[in-house]
N, C-alpha and C positions, 0 to 999 in steps of 0.2 A: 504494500500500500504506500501510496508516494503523488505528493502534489500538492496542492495550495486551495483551501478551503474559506473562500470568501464569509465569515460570520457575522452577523447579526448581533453584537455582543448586545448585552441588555445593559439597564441602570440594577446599577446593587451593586456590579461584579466586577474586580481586579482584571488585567489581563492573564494575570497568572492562576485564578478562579477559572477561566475560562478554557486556560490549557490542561488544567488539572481537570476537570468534567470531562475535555475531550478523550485525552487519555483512556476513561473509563470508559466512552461510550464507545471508544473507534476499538477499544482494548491493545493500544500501542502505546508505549512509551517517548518515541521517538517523535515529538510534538510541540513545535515553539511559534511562540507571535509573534509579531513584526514591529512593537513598541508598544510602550503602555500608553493605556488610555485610561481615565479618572474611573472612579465606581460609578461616577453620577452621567457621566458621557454616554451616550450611547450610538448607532451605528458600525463602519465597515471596519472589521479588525480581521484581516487579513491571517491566516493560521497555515506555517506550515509541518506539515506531515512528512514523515517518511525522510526520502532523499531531499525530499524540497527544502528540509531546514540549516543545508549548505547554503540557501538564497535569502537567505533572513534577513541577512544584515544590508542588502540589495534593497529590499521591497522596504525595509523602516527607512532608509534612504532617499526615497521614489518622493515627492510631492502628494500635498495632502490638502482635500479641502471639507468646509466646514459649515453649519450653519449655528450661527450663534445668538444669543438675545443679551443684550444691555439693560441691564434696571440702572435709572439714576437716581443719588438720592443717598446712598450708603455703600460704603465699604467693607469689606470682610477679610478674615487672617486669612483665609484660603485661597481668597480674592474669587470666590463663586456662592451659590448659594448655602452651603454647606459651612461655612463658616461663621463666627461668631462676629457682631459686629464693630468696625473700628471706630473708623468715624460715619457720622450723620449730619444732611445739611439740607433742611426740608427745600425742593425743585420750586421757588418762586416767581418763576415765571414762566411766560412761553417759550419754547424752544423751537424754533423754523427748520422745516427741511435742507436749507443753502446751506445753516451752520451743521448740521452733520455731513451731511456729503461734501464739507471741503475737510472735514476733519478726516474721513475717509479716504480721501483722496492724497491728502498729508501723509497719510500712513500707508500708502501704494511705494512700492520701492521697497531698497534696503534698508532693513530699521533696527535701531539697536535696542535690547531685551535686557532687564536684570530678570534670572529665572526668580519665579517665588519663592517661600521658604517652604510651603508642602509643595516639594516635588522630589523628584528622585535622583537630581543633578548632585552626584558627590561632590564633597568640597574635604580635603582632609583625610578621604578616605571614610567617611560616613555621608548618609543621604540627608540629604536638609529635610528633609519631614522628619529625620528621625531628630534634627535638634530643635526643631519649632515643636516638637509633642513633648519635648523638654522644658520649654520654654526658653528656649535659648536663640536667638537673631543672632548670624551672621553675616560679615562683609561677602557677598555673591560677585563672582565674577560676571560681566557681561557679555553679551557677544552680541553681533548680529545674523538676522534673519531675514528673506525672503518675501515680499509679501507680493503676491504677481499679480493679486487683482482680488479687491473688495467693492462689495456694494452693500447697498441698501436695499432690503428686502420688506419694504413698507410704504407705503403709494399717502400716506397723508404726509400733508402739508405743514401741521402743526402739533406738537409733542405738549402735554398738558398732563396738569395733574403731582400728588406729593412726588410719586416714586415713577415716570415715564419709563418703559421697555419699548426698545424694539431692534428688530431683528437685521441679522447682515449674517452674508455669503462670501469665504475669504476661503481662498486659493494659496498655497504659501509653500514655504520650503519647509522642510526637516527642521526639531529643533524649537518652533515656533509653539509659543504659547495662548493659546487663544482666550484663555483668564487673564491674560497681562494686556494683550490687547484690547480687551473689553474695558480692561479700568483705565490704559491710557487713552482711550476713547472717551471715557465720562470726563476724565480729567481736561480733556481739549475744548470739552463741551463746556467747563467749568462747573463740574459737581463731583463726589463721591461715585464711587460705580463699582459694580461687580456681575462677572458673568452667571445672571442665570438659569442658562438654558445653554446646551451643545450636544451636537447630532454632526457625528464625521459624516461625508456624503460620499467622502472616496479618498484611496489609497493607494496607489500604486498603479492607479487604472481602474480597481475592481469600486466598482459603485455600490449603492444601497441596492440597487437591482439585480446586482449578481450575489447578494446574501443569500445565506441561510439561519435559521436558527437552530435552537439547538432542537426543538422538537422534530424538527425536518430532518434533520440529522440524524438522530435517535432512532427515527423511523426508515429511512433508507438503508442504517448498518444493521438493523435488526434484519430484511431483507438483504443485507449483503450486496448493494448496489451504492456502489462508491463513483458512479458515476459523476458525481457533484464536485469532485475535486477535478480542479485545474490545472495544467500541466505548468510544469518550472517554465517554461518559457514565457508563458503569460505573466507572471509575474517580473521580466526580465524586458518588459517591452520600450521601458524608460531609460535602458543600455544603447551606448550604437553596437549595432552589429558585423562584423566580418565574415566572409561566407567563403567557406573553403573548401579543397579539393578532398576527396577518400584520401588520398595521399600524405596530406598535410593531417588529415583528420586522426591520424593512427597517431601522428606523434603527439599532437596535441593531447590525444587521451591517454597519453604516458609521461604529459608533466613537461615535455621538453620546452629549452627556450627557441629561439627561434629568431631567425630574421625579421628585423620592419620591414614588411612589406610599403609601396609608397604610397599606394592608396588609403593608409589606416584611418579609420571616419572618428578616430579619438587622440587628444591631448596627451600630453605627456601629466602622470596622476588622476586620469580619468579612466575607470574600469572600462573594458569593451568584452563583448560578446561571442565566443568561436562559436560558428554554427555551421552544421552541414550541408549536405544539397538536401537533405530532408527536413531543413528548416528546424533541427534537433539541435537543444544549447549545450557544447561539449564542454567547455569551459570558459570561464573568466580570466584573463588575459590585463596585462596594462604592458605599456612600454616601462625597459628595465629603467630603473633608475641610476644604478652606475655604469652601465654597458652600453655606450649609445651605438644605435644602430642595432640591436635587442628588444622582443620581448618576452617577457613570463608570465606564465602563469599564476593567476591569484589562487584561482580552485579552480580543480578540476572536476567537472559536472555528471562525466560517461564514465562506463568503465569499457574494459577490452571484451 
C-alpha cells in the first residue's frame, strides 16, 4: 500500500491524531502528514502512506491556501479563537471596504512574520507552545513569507458593529501563519484582532474536492479498495520535471551522480524531478553543490 491520501482533517484533531487513526484504520504503520495544522483548522491535510512518505517533506513544501475570518475588537494569547483574551478595544466606528482591501493589498508580497508563541517553531531546542503553557514569552526569530494573493471574500460595503468579522482567501508560501496574518490585518485596520475561523482549501495541488474523511476511509479499507490514494507523482507536481531515457533511468534508480544535462528546467538549490517515459517519479535530483557540472541525487523514489 503506497500513495498520498488527500484528508479531510476535522476540528478537535492534531495532525498527529490524525496519522495515528490512520494507522489503525489502513493497519500500517508507515504513515506521515505533510505539516501541522491547528486542532481548530480544519480542511486538506494531505497524508502520506507507504513509499509516499519519502515525499513528505516535498508536498509540506508545495504552497498553501486558505480561507480565513477576522473578528475585530480583541486579541488573544493564541492569536485565534481558542485563546484567552489580551487586549480589548470596543470597534467604534465604521469601517469601509477601501480600508480593508488596501490593507490586503499591503500584505500581497513578501512579508515578514514573528511566529506566535503556541506554535511549534523550536527556538533552543524546545517548541514555543511548550514555553507559553509555561508561561514563559520569548524573543522569536522572524523570517519572511510568501503571500501570492489575498482577497476579500465579503461583497458589503461597510463593517459595523462591537466585534466586525469577515472573511478572506490567501494563497501563500510555506511557513506562513494565517493567525498572525489575521491580527496584522486588524492591527492595519486599527483594532485588536484575532483569527476566528480557518478552513485550508488546498495543499500541494490537492483541494477540498479531492478529500476524504475519515468515515470514507474507514469504509473503502474495510472493502479493501485503496483506490482513493494518489500516486507520488501527484503530489510532486509543484517540482520541475526532467524526463529521461530507460538508459539514464537504471542509473538514476541506483543513486548515481551524473552529468548537467543543458536543458535542466531547475536552479542551482532547487529540487527537480527524474521521470520516465512512463511519466513515473524515479527520483529527486538537484544540481551538486561542490561539483559543478554535476548532479545528485536527493532521494531516490524507484527501486531496481
Amino acid at each position: 500500500m503506497e500513495g498520498i491520501l488527500p484528508l479531510l482533517k476535522p476540528k478537535g484533531m492534531t495532525s498527529h491524531d490524525c496519522v495515528f487513526k490512520l494507522r489503525k484504520i489502513l493497519k500500517t504503520k508507515k504513515v506521515g502528514h505533510t505539516g501541522t495544522l491547528d486542532p481548530d483548522v480544519t480542511g486538506v491535510l494531505p497524508i502520506c502512506i507507504g513509499k509516499a512518505t519519502k515525499v513528505a517533506e516535498y508536498i509540506t513544501d508545495a504552497g498553501k491556501a486558505y480561507v480565513g475570518e477576522v473578528t475585530l475588537g480583541f486579541s488573544t494569547t493564541t492569536e485565534d479563537a481558542g485563546g484567552e483574551v489580551v487586549e480589548e478595544v470596543k470597534v467604534d466606528r465604521i469601517i469601509q471596504r477601501r480600508e480593508i482591501l488596501d490593507v490586503l493589498q499591503s500584505l500581497t508580497g513578501m512579508i515578514e512574520q514573528t511566529p506566535p508563541m503556541y506554535s511549534a517553531v523550536k527556538v533552543n531546542g524546545k517548541k514555543l507552545y511548550e514555553y507559553a503553557r509555561a508561561g514563559i514569552t520569548i524573543e522569536r526569530p522572524s523570517r519572511n513569507v510568501m503571500i501570492h494573493c489575498i482577497e476579500l471574500l465579503d461583497d458589503r460595503d461597510f463593517f459595523t458593529g462591537d466585534n466586525p468579522s469577515f472573511k478572506f482567501r490567501v494563497s501563500c508560501s510555506k511557513g506562513t501563519y494565517i493567525r498572525t496574518l489575521a491580527v496584522t490585518i486588524g492591527e492595519r485596520v486599527g483594532y485588536p484582532a484575532h483569527m476566528s475561523d480557518l478552513v485550508r482549501i488546498e495543499s500541494a495541488g490537492f483541494t477540498l474536492e479531492d478529500c476524504l474523511t475519515f468515515d470514507e476511509v474507514e469504509q473503502a479499507a474495510q472493502n479493501e479498495n485503496y483506490a482513493f490514494l494518489q500516486p507520488i507523482e501527484r503530489g510532486l507536481l509543484h517540482l520541475p520535471k526532467y524526463h529521461i531515457s530507460d538508459t539514464v533511468a537504471k542509473k538514476v534508480i541506483n543513486g548515481a551522480v551524473l552529468e548537467q544535462p543543458d536543458n535542466l528546467p531547475a536552479e542551482k538549490g532547487t529540487p527537480f524531478v527524474m521521470v520516465n517515459q512512463n511519466q513515473k517519479a524515479l527520483a529527486i535530483y538537484e544540481i551538486h553543490p561542490q561539483k559543478e557540472g554535476l548532479i545528485k541525487p536527493v532521494k531516490v523514489l524507484a527501486q531496481i
